[in-house]
Structure formats: structure tokens, C-alpha cells
C-alpha positions as CSV (number, residue, x, y, z in Angstrom):
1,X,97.1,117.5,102.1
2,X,100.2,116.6,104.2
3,X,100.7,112.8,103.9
4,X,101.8,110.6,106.4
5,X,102.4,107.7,104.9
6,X,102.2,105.2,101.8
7,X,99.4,103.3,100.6
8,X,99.8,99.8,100.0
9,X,97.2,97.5,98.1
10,X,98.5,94.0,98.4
11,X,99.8,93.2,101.7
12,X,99.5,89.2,102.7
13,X,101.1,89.4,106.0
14,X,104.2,90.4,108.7
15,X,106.2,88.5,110.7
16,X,104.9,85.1,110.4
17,X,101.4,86.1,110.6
18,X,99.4,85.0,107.3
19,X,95.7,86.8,106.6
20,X,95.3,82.9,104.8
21,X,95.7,81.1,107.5
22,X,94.3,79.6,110.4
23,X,94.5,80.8,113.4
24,X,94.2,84.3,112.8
25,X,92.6,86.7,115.1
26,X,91.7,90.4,115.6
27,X,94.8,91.3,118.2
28,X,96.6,89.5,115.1
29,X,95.5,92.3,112.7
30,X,96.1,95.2,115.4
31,X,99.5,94.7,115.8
32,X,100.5,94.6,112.2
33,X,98.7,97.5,111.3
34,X,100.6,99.6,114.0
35,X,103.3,98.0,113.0
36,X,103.3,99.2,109.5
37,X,101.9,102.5,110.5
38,X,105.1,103.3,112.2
39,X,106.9,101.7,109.6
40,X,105.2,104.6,107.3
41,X,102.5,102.5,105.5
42,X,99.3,104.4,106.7
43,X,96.4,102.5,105.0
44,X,96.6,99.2,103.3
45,X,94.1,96.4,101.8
46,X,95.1,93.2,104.0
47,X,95.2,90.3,101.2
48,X,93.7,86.9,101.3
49,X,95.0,84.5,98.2
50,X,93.5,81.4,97.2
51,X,92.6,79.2,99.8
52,X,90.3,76.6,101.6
53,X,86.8,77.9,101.9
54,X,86.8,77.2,106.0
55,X,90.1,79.4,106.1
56,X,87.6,82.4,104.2
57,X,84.6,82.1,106.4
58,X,87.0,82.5,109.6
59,X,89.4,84.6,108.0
60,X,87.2,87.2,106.1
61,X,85.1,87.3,109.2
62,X,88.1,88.7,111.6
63,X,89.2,91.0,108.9
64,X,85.5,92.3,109.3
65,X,85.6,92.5,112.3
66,X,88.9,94.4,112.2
67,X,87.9,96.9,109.7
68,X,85.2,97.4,112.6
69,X,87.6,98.0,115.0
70,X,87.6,101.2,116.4
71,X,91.3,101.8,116.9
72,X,92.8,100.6,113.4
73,X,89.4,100.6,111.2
74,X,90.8,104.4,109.4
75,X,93.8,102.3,108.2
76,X,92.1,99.0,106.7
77,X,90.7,100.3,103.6
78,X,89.0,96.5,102.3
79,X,89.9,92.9,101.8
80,X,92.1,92.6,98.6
81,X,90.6,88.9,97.2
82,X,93.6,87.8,95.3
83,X,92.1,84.3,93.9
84,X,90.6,81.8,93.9
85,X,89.3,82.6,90.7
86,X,92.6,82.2,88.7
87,X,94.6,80.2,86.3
88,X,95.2,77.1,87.4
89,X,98.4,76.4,85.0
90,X,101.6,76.3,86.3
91,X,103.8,79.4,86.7
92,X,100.4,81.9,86.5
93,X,99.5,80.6,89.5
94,X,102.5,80.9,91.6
95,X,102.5,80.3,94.9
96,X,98.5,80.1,95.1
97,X,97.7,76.2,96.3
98,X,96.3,74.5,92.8
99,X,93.5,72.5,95.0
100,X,91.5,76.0,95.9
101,X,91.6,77.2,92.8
102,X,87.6,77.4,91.1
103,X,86.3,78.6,88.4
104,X,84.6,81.6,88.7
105,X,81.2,81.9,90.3
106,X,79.0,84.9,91.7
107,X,77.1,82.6,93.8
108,X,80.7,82.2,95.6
109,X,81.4,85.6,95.6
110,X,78.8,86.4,97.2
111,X,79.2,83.8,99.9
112,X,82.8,85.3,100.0
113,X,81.5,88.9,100.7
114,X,78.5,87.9,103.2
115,X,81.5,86.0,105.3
116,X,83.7,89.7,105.0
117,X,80.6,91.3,105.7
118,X,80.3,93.6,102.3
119,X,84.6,94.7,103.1
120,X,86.1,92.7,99.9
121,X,87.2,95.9,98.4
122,X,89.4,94.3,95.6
123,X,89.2,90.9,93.3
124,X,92.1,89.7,91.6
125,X,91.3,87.3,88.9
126,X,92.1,85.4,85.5
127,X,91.0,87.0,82.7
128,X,90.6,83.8,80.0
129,X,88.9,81.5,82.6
130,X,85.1,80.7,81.3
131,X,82.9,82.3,83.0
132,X,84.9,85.6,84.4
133,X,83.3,87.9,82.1
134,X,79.7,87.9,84.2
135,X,81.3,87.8,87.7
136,X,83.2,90.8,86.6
137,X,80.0,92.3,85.7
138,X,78.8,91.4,89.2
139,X,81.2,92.6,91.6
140,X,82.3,96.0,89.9
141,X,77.9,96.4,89.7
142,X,78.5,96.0,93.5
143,X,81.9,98.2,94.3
144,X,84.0,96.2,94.0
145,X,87.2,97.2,92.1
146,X,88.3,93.6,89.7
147,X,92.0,93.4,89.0
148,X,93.8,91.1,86.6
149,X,96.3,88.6,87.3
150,X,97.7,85.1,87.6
151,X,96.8,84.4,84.3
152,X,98.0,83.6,80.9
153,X,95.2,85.4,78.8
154,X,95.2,86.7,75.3
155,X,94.7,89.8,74.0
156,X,91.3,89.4,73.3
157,X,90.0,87.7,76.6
158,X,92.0,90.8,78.3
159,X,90.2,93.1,76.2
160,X,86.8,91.3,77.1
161,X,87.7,91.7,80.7
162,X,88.1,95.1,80.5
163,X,85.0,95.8,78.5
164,X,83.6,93.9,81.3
165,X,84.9,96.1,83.9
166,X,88.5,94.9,85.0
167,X,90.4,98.5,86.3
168,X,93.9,97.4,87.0
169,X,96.5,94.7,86.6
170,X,98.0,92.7,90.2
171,X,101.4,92.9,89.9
172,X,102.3,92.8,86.1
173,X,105.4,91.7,85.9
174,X,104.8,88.8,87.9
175,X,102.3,85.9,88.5
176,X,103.6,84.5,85.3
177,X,105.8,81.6,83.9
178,X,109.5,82.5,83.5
179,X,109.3,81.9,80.0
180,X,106.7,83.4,78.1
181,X,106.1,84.2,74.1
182,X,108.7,86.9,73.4
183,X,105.8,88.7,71.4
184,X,102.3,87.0,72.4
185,X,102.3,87.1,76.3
186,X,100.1,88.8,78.8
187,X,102.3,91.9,79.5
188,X,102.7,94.2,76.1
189,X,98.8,94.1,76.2
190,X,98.6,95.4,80.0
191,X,101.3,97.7,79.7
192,X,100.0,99.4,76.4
193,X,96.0,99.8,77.7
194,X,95.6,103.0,78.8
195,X,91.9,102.0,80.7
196,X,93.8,99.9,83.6
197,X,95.9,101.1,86.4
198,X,98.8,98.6,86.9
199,X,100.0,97.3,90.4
200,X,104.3,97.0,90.5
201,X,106.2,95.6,93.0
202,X,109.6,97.7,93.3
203,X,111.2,95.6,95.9
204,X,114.7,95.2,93.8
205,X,113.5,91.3,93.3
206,X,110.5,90.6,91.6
207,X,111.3,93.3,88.7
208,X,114.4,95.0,87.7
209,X,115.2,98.4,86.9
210,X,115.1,98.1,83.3
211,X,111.6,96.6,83.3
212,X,110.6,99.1,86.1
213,X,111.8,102.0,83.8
214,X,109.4,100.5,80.9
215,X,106.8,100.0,82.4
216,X,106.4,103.1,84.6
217,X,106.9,104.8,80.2
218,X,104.2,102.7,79.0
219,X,101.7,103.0,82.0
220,X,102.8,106.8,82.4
221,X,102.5,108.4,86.3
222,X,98.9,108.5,86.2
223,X,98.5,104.8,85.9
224,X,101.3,103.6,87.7
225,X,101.1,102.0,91.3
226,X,103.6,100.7,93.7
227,X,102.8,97.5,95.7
228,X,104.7,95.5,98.5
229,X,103.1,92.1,98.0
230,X,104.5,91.5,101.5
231,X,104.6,87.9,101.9
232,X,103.8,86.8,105.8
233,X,107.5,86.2,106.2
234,X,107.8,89.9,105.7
235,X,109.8,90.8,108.8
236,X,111.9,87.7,109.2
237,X,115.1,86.7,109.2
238,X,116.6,84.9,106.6
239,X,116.7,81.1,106.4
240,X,114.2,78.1,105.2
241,X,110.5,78.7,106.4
242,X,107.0,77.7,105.1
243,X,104.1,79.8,103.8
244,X,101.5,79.4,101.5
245,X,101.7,75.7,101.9
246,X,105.0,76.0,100.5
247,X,108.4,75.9,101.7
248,X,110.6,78.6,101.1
249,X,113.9,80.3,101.4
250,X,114.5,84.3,102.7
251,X,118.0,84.6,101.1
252,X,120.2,87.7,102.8
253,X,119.6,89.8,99.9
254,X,115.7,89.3,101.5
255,X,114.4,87.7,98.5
256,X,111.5,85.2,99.2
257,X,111.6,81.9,97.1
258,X,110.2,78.6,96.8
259,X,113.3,76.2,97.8
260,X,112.0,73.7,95.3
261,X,110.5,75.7,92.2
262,X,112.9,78.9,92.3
263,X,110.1,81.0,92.0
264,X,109.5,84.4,93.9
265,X,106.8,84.2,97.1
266,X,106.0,87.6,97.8
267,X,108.3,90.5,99.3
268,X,110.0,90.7,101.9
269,X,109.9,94.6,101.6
270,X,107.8,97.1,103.1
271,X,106.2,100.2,101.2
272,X,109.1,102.5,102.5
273,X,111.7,99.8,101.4
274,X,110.2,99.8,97.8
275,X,109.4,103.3,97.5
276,X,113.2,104.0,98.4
277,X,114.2,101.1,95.7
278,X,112.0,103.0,93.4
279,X,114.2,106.4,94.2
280,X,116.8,105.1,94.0
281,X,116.6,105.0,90.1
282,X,116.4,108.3,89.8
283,X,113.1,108.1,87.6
284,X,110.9,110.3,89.5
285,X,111.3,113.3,91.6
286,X,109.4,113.7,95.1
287,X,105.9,114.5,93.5
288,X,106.1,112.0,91.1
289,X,106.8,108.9,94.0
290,X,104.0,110.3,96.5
291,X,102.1,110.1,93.0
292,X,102.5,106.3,92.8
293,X,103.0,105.0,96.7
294,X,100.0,107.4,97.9
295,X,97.7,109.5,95.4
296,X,97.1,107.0,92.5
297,X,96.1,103.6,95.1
298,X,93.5,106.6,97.1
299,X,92.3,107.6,93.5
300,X,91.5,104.2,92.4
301,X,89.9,103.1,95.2
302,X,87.8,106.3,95.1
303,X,88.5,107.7,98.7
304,X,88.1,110.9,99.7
305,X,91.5,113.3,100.8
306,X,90.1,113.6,104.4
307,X,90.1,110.4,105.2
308,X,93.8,110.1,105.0
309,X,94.5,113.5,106.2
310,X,92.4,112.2,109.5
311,X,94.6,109.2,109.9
312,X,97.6,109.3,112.5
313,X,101.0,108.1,112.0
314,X,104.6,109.3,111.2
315,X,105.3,111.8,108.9
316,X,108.1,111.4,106.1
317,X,111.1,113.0,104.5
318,X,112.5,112.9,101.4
319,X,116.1,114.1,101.6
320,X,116.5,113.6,98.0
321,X,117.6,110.4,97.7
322,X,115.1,108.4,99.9
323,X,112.3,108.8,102.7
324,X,113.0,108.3,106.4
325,X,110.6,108.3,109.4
326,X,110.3,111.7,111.2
């Protein structure tokens, strides 16, 4: 199959625009998907974090109704959930509002996925909450593919989640205090189970190349996935903005933070930008980043090849070094 395009499973936003916010609307979604379809991200899962249950009824509604949409529908491929049911301590939570956060309930869920109309494809969650164990149980008994993260579990509640059903990990590396246990923290355990996939953001900020090497050793090619974790600001220049209720600085370099905490707020990278971050450490050869940025995120949400070999958009070239739009 000739591919077109990356595959992105965590992407919050573009140029102001936030899928967790109000005011969202359907022409909303249109324009950032073409947008990111010529900017050589064919398919990707828009993301809705934690948030106020009137922003998810209106919000998970439009996204419906865009995955319904006749024109961009082949390249929305489900809701990514990333909350509410997470850790509410500080630093696992990041930049998720601590007022939304709940513990876990199907009931909810379910209200969640009547409101998207069945299209919450992925659920991120926190492993050691009470309670996560059975609503893993229910959504994977209903599709839906459970991810861990913004947590601060233990090996043995990560274990119990996985037991339970959990696939993956939401950007390890991140969604975590700075300072952690140097030996009993939530990343050896995730980076040494060979049952879960593991979302990476390769932007050059949230991890660096040392860490990237690691981890892309202990999760091999097979199990290794590249995310953006665009932030909404995605797109914008830098200076002081707000999002996610918080306010926040894009410094030149294009790193996101929280002017007050320090601490990272999403990308401000596309999939291109991070799979060229990614080459440019010289770990993988062509194969082995189409592997990451395009065949590993269709294998895991179980799609068939045809459906991206349908999809229009700009084709890619590798010159080596790093992919450019044809």
C-alpha cells in the first residue's frame, strides 16, 4: 500500500481551535482536518481531555456528527477520551482541570458514548483509581480500545489493568510529576510489558533523545507509536495564550508551557514535525518510521489497509534525512 500520510492518535486541536471547548462546530472540525491532510497527517483520533459534562454533550455530539460528514468522515477514525477518569494528584494530571476529574463510572461512559453517538474510539485512564478495573472491562467488551495514563499507579494496579484489558500507554514519558521514584515509578513497568503498545511524543520537548532511544529498545518497533499531542495552540505563534483553562507560554523553540507551573501543555508539533524529529536521530531507517507514524496506530485500532489506501491527500518523501510534501 502506498501511504499518504501519518496517523496521529492524540490530536486536541489547531490554531486556537480546542475539541474541549465551547463553541465548537462542524465547519470547525472541516477545516482542521484539511488542514492536517495537507500538512501530511491523513487520519487522526480528534481528542477531548477532561472537562465539564455540558462541554461533552455539545462537544462529542459535533465530533459525531463530523465523523458523519461525508467530506472528511474517511479521515476521523474515533474520539480519543483522554480523561476524566484520571488521577487527580498533582503532576499526573497535568494540564487536565482537577474540578472534572471523576472517578470512574460505566454509567458515565455510557452517557459519554450515547452523546458521541457509539465514535469514542479510545479511553485514556488511571490505572490505580478504585473502580477502573470493571469500566475497563466494559468499554474494551464494547470496542473500545482503554489506554493508560495520567497516573501514578504501581506495578500491580498496572498489571490489574492490563489483565483487565488496557492495550497501550498515552504518552509515557509524560503526564507525570517531574520527580518521580528513581526505581518505583510508573514508567520501567510500561516500558518493559510487552502486552501494551506505547504512545511517544517525539516533538524534541516533551522527551529527549536519550529517553526516546530507550524507549523505542524496550517497546521494540512493533510496539512503538509516535503521537503529536497537538495542543489547540498548535499553529500559533509564539507568546502568552490560554488553553485548557490555563495560561500558557509558546516559547520560539515552539515549546508549550504553563507560565505558572513550568509544565509542558501539549505540542506544538505536527505528525510530520515529529516524525522528522524522530529521523533525525538516526534510529530508524524509512520502513521502520512508516512502522511507528502509520502501520502500528492502523494495527491497533484494527483498520483495514483499504481504508487508508482510499483516503486522498499528499504523498511523502523521504530523502533520507526527513519527509517533505510531494
Amino acid at each position: 500500500m502506498k501511504r499518504k500520510g501519518f496517523i496521529d492518535l492524540q490530536f486536541n486541536g489547531w490554531m486556537g481551535t480546542d475539541f474541549t471547548s465551547p463553541g465548537l462546530s462542524v465547519d470547525d472540525v472541516r477545516r482542521i482536518t484539511r488542514e492536517q491532510t495537507a500538512r501530511g497527517t491523513i487520519a487522526y483520533c480528534p481528542t477531548v481531555i477532561t472537562g465539564d459534562a455540558e462541554i461533552y454533550r455539545q462537544n462529542l455530539g459535533i465530533l459525531a456528527e463530523a465523523i458523519n460528514d461525508k467530506e472528511i468522515a474517511p479521515h476521523l477514525l474515533g474520539i480519543h477520551l483522554e480523561g476524566p477518569f484520571i488521577s487527580p494528584r498533582p503532576g499526573a494530571r497535568g494540564a487536565h482541570p482537577e474540578k472534572f476529574i471523576q472517578p470512574p463510572s460505566c454509567d458515565e461512559f455510557d452517557r459519554y458514548q450515547e452523546w458521541a453517538g457509539g465514535n469514542i474510539r479510545i479511553l485514556t485512564v488511571a490505572p490505580e483509581v478504585e473502580g477502573i478495573e470493571t469500566l475497563i472491562r466494559h468499554a474494551t467488551s464494547r470496542g473500545v480500545l482503554v489506554s493508560l495514563g495520567h497516573h501514578l499507579a504501581d506495578d500491580n494496579a498496572l498489571q490489574r489493568a492490563v489483565d483487565a484489558g488496557a492495550r497501550c500507554g498515552t504518552h509515557i514519558g509524560n503526564g507525570i510529576p517531574n520527580q518521580i521514584d528513581r526505581h518505583h515509578n510508573p514508567l520501567w513497568w510500561q516500558l518493559a510489558c510487552d502486552d501494551i503498545y506505547g504512545f511517544f511524543i517525539t516533538d524534541g520537548h516533551h522527551l529527549p533523545a536519550p529517553m526516546i532511544k530507550v524507549m523505542l529498545r524496550a517497546k521494540q518497533i512493533e510496539r512503538f507509536i509516535v503521537i503529536s499531542d497537538a495542543s489547540p495552540l498548535a499553529g500559533l505563534p509564539p507568546g502568552h495564550h490560554q488553553t485548557f483553562g490555563l495560561n500558557v507560554t509558546i516559547s520560539d523553540t515552539g515549546r508549550i508551557y504553563s507560565t505558572e507551573s513550568q509544565s509542558l501543555a501539549g505540542s506544538h508539533a505536527t505528525m510530520i514535525e515529529c516524525m522528522n524529529h524522530l529521523a533525525s536521530l538516526e534510529l530508524l531507517d524509512e520502513a521502520g518510521l512508516w512502522t511507528v507514524g502509520f502501520d502500528n496506530p492502523l494495527r491497533l485500532l484494527d483498520l483495514p489497509d483499504e481504508r487508508m489506501a482510499s483516503l486522498s491527500g499528499p504523498e511523502l518523501r523521504f530523502d533520507g534525512k526527513q519527509f517533505t510534501i510531494i
